[in-house]
C-alpha positions as CSV (number, residue, x, y, z in Angstrom):
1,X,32.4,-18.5,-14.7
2,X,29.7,-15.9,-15.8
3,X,30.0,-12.5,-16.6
4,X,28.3,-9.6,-18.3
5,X,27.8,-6.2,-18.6
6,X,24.0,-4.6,-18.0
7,X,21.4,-6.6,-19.2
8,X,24.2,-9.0,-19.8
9,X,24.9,-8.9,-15.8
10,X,21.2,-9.7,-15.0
11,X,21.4,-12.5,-17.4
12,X,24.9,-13.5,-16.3
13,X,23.5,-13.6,-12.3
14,X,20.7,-15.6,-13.3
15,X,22.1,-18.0,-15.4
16,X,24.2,-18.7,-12.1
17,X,21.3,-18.7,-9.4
18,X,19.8,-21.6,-11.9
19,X,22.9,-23.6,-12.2
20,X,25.0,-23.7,-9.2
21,X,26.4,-26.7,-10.0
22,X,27.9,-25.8,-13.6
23,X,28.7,-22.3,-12.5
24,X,32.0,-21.7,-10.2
25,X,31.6,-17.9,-10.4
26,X,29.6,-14.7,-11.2
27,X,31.0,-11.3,-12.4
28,X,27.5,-8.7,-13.1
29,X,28.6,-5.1,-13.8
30,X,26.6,-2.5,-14.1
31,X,23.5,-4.7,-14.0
32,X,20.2,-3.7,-13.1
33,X,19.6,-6.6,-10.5
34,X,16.4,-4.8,-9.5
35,X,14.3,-5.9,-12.3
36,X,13.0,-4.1,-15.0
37,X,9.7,-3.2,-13.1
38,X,11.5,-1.5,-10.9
39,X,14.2,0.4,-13.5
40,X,11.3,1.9,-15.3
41,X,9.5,3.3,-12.5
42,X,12.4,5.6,-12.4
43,X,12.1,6.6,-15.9
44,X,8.3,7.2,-15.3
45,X,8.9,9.8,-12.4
46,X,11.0,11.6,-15.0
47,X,8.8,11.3,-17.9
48,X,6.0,12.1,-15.8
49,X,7.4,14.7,-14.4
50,X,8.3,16.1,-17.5
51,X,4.6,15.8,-19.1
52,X,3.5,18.4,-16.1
53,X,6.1,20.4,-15.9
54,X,8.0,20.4,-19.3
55,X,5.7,18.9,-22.2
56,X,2.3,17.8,-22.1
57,X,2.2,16.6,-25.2
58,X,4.3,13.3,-24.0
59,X,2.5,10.5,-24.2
60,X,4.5,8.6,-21.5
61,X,3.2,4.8,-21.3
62,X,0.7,2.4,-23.4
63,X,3.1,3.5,-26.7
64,X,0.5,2.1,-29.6
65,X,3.6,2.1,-32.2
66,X,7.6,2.9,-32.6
67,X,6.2,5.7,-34.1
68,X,4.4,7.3,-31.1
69,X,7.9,6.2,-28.8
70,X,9.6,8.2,-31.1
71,X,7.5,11.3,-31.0
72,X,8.5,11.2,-27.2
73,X,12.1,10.7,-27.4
74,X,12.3,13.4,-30.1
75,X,10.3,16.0,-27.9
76,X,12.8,15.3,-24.8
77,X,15.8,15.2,-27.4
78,X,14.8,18.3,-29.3
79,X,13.7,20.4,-25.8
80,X,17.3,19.4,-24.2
81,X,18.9,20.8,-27.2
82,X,17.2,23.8,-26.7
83,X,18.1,24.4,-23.4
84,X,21.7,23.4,-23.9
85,X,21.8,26.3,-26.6
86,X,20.3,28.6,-25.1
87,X,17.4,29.1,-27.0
88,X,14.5,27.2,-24.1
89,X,14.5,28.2,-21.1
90,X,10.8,28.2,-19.5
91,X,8.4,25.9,-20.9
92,X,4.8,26.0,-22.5
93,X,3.5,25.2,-19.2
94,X,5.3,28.2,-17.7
95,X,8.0,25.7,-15.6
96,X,11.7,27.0,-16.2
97,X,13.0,23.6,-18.0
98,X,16.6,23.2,-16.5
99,X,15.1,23.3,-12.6
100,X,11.7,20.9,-13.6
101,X,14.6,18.8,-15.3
102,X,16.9,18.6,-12.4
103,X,13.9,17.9,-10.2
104,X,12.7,14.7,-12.4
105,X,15.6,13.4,-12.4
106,X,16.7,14.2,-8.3
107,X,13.3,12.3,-8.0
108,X,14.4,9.2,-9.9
109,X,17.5,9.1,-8.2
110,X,19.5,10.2,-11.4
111,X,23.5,10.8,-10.6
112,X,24.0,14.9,-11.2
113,X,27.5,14.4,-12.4
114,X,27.6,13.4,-16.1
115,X,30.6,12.8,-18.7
116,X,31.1,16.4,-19.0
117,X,29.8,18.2,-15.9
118,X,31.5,16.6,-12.3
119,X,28.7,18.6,-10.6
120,X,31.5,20.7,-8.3
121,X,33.5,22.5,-11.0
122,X,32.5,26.7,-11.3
123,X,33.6,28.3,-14.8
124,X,37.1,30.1,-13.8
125,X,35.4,33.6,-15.4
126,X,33.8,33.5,-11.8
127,X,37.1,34.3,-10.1
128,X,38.6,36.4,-12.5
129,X,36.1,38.9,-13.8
130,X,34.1,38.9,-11.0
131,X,30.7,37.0,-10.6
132,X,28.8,40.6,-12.0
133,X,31.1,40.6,-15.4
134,X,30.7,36.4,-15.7
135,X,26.6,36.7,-15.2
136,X,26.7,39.4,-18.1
137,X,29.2,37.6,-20.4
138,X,27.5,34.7,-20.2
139,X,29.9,32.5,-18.7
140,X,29.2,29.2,-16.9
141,X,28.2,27.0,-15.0
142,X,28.4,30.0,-12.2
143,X,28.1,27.7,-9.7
144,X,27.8,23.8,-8.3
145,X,24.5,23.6,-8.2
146,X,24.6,24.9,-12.1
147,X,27.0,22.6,-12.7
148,X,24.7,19.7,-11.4
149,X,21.9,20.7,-13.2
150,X,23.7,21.0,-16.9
151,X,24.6,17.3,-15.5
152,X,21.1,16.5,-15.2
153,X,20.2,17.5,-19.1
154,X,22.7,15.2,-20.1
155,X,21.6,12.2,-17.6
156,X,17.9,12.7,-18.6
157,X,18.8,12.8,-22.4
158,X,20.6,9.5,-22.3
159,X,18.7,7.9,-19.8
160,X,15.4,8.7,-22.3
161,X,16.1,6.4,-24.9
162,X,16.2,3.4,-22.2
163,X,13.1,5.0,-20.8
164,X,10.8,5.7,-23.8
165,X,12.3,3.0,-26.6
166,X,12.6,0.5,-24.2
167,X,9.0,0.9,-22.1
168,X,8.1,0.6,-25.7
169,X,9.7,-2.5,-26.3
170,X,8.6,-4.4,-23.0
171,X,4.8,-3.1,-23.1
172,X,5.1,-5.2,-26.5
173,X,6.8,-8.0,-25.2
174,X,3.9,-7.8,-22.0
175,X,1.2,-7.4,-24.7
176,X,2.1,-10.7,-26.5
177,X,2.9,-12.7,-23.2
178,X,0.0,-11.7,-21.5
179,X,-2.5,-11.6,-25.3
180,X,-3.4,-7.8,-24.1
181,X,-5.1,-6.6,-26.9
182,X,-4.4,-2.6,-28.3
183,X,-7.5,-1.6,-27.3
184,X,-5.9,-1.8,-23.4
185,X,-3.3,-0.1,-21.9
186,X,-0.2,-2.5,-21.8
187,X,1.4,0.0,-19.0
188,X,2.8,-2.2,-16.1
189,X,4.2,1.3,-13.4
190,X,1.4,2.7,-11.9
191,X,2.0,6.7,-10.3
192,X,-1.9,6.8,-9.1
193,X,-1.0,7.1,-6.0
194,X,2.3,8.4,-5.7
195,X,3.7,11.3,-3.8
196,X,6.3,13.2,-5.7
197,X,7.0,15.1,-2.6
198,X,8.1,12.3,-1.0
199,X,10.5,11.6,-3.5
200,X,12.6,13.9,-2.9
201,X,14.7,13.8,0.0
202,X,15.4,16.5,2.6
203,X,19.5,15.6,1.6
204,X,18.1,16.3,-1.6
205,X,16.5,19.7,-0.4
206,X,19.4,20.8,1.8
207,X,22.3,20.7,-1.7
208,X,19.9,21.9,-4.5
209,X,17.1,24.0,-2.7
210,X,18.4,26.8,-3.8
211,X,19.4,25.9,-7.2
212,X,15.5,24.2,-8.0
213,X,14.3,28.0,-6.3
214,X,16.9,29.7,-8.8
215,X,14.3,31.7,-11.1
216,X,12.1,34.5,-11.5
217,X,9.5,32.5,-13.3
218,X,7.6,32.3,-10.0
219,X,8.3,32.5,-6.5
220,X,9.0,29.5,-4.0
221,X,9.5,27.4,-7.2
222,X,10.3,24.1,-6.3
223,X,7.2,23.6,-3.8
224,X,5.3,25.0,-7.2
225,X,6.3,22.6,-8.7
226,X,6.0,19.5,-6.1
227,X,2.4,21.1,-5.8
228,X,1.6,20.4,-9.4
229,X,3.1,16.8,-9.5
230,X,1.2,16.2,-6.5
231,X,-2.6,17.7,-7.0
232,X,-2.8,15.2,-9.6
233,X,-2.5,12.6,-6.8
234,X,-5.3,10.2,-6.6
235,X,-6.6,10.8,-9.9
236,X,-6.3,8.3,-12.9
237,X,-7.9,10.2,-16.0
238,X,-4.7,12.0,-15.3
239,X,-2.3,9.6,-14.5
240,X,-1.5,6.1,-15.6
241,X,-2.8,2.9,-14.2
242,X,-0.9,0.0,-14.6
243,X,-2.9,-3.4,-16.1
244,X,-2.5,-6.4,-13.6
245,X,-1.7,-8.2,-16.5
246,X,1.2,-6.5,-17.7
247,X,2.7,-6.5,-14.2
248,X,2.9,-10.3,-14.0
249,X,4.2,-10.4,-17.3
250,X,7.2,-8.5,-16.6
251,X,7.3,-10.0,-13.0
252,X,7.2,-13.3,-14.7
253,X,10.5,-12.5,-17.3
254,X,13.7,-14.8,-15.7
255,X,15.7,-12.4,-13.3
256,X,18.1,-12.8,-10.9
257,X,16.5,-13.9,-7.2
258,X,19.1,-12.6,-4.8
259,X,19.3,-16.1,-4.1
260,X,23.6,-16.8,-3.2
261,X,24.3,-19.7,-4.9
262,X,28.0,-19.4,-5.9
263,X,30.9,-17.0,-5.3
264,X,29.7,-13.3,-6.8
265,X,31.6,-10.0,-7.4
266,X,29.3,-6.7,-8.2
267,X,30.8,-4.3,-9.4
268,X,29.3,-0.5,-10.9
269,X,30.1,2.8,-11.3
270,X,28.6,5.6,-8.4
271,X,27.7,7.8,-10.6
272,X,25.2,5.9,-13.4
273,X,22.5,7.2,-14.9
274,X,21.3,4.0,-16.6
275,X,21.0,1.4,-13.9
276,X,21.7,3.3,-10.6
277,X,24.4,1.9,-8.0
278,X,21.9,1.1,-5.5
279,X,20.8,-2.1,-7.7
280,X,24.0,-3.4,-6.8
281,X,24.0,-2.8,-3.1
282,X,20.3,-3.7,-2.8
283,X,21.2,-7.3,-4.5
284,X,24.0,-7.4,-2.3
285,X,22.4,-7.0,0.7
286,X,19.8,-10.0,-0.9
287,X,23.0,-12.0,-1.5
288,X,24.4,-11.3,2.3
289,X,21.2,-12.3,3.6
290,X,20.3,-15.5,1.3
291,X,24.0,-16.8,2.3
292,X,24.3,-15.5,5.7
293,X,24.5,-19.1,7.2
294,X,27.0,-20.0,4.6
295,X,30.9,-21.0,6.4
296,X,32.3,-19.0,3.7
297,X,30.5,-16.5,2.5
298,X,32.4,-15.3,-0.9
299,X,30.5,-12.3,-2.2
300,X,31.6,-8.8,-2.8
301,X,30.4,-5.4,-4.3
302,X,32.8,-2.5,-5.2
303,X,32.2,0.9,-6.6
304,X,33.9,3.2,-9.0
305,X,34.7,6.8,-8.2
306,X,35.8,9.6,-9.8
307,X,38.6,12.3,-8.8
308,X,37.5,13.9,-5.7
309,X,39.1,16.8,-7.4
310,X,36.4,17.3,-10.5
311,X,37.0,16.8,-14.1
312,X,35.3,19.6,-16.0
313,X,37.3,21.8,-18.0
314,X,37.6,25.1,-19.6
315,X,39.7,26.2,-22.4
316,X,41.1,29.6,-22.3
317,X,38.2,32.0,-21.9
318,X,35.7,29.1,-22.5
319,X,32.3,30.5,-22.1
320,X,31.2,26.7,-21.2
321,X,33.0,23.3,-20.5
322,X,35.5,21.9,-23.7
323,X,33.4,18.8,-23.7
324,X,35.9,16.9,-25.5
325,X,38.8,18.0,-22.6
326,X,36.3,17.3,-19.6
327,X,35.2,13.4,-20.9
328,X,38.8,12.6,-21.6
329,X,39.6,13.9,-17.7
330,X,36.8,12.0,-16.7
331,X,38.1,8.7,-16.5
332,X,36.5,6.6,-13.5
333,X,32.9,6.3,-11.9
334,X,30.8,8.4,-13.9
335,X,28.6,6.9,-16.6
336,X,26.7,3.2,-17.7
337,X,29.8,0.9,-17.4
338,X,32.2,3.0,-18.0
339,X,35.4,0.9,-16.8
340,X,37.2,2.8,-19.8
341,X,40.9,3.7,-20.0
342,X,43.9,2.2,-18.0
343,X,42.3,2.9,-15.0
344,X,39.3,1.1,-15.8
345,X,40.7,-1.7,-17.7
346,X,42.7,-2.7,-14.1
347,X,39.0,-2.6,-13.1
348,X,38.0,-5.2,-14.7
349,X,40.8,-7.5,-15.2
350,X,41.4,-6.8,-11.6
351,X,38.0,-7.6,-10.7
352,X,38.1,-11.3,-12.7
353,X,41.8,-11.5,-10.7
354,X,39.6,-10.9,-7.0
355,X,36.8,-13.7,-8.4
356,X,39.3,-15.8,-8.9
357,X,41.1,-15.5,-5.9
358,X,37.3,-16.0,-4.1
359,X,36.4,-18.9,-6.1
360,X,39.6,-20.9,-5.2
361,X,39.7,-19.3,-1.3
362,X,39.6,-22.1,1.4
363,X,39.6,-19.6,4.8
364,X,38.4,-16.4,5.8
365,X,42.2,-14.6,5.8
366,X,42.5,-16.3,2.3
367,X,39.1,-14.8,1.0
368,X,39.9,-10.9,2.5
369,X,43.5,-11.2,0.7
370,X,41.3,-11.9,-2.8
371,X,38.6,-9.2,-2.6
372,X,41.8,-6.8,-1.4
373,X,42.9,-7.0,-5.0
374,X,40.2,-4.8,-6.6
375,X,40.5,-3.0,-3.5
376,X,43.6,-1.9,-4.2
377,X,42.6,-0.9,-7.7
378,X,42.8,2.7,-9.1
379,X,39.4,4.3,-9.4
380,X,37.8,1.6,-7.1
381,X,36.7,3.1,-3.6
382,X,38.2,1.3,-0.8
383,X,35.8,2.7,1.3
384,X,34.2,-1.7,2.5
385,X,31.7,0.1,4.5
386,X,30.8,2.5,1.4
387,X,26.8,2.2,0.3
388,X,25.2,4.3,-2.9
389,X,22.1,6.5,-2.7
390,X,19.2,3.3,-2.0
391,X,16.9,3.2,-4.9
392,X,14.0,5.4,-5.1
393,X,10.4,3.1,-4.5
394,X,7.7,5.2,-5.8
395,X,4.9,2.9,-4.3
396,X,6.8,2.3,-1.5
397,X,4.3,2.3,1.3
């Protein structure tokens, strides 16, 4: 069998698509199964996003050295800091940072629970001084939507260094593959023509419209904002055009088809701001489709969850969350593979137990007995119908 984590997933599933034969079984967790074309679009509606709304200074794409990649990450880094202490709150564009943050990353279809903040949790000052008394002693997050967007900092901050270091990384591999020289943009997601607007979806709208509208910066803030992404629209001396040749290079790198082939377990946490959940129900859907005239047909694709009854804690007369306290409750669906804990070690020995079970299944009753097993697994929703947010297209047409 095959099995990896990530990257290691994507490599794991095609290493199986091109050797059915050799291969009895494949295990990808976490994995972004989209390709990497289509995991960095997301991390150019945030960076973009960011560039209007946050920092202009970002360079974004076509990174010349590890130097200029750096310079990025750092501004992101050192701006998130800021906010998280207290000390930025509206940027030099005039955008308040937290709500253009949240909106990048609600746009890329980041999760807005993170390690610490479970995106539901208020600070208990709320109910026992009195919202007036919490406001002035600084006490929070004062409500979920708060909660959600101090999520959103930490997504965007760990989900940059993937973003920037990494688009850095492939434009170079692209640039050698392809003999682009550094006189030519080696930038293979192109936002010419996207509508930001668009990304966001009225779900979207309806649980943080008011949060994104939260400020006195400037009224009716959110469509301010979606207006300033969007005028933009149409032209590329402002944004970034993407070089044929850099697209086929990175269409060209060996990924996994969708292609079923052998039995295949997915597996990935709800809540990941690395490689979103909807890569592994999209390439499910591929698999289920590619294999629908099989007899038996042994794939399956489970999720992580986290308590339904939030994990972010307070120590006695915390003005914020105990950071420590809240990732230690935190122990199930929230994260980039995090199948930590007792919980989520049953996860995955539990999940080599169900491919197991598939790989060796003769008949249908035998085959619903093995993917029962992760099923049955703490942390693991049990929800069969269950399908994650679908991933955001930016092009999509």
């Amino acid at each position: 069998m095959v099995w990896g984590e990530s990257l290691g997933g994507l490599i794991a599933q095609t290493i199986a698509e091109r050797n059915p034969g050799k291969i009895a079984g494949s295990l990808p967790t976490c994995a972004p199964l989209a390709g990497p074309e289509q995991a960095f679009s997301g991390a150019m509606t945030v960076m973009y996003t960011w560039k209007t709304l946050i920092a202009p200074t970002l360079r974004v794409a076509n990174y010349q050295s590890y130097t200029q990649a750096l310079s990025d990450l750092g501004t992101v880094l050192t701006t998130l800091g800021g906010v998280a202490a207290g000390t930025v709150s509206t940027s030099a564009v005039g955008y308040p940072v937290a709500q253009a943050n949240l909106l990048a990353g609600l746009m890329a279809g980041l999760p807005t629970k993170s390690t610490v903040y479970d995106g539901q949790t208020v600070n208990p000052a709320y109910a026992t001084l009195g919202t007036l008394a919490a406001v002035v002693g600084g006490y929070s997050p004062a409500s979920a939507g708060a909660n959600s967007a101090a999520a959103m900092l930490q997504n965007v901050g760990g989900a940059a260094a993937l973003g920037i270091l990494g688009r850095y990384e492939l434009e170079q591999r692209a640039r050698a593959i392809a003999s682009i020289p550094a006189t030519t943009t080696a930038n293979f997601n192109d936002n010419i023509n996207v509508s930001y607007t668009n990304l966001l979806s009225s779900e979207q709208r309806g649980e943080f419209g008011d949060t994104l509208n939260a400020s006195t910066v400037m009224p009716n803030l959110l469509n301010a904002m979606l207006a300033k992404l969007d005028v933009s629209k149409g032209d590329a001396t402002v944004r970034f055009g993407a070089n044929a040749a850099a697209v086929a290079a990175v269409r060209a790198l060996p990924a996994a088809k969708g292609v079923y082939s052998v039995p295949t377990l997915l597996i990935s946490t709800t809540y990941d701001s690395i490689v979103a959940a909807g890569n592994t129900s999209e390439f499910y859907a591929k698999l289920a489709k590619s294999g629908a005239k099989s007899k038996l047909l042994k794939i399956a694709q489970y999720y992580t969850v986290p308590s339904p009854d939030g994990y972010t804690k307070f120590a006695a007369g915390g003005k914020s969350p105990d950071a420590a306290a809240s990732a230690a409750a935190n122990t199930s669906g929230v994260g980039h593979c995090t199948f930590f804990g007792i919980a989520g070690g049953a996860q995955i020995t539990n999940a080599v137990s169900t491919l197991n079970a598939m790989v060796n299944a003769k008949t249908a009753s035998a085959l619903k007995k093995a993917k029962a097993i992760e099923y049955a697994t703490a942390g693991v929703n049990n929800d069969g119908q269950y399908e994650p947010d679908a991933l955001k297209r930016p092009n999509a047409k």
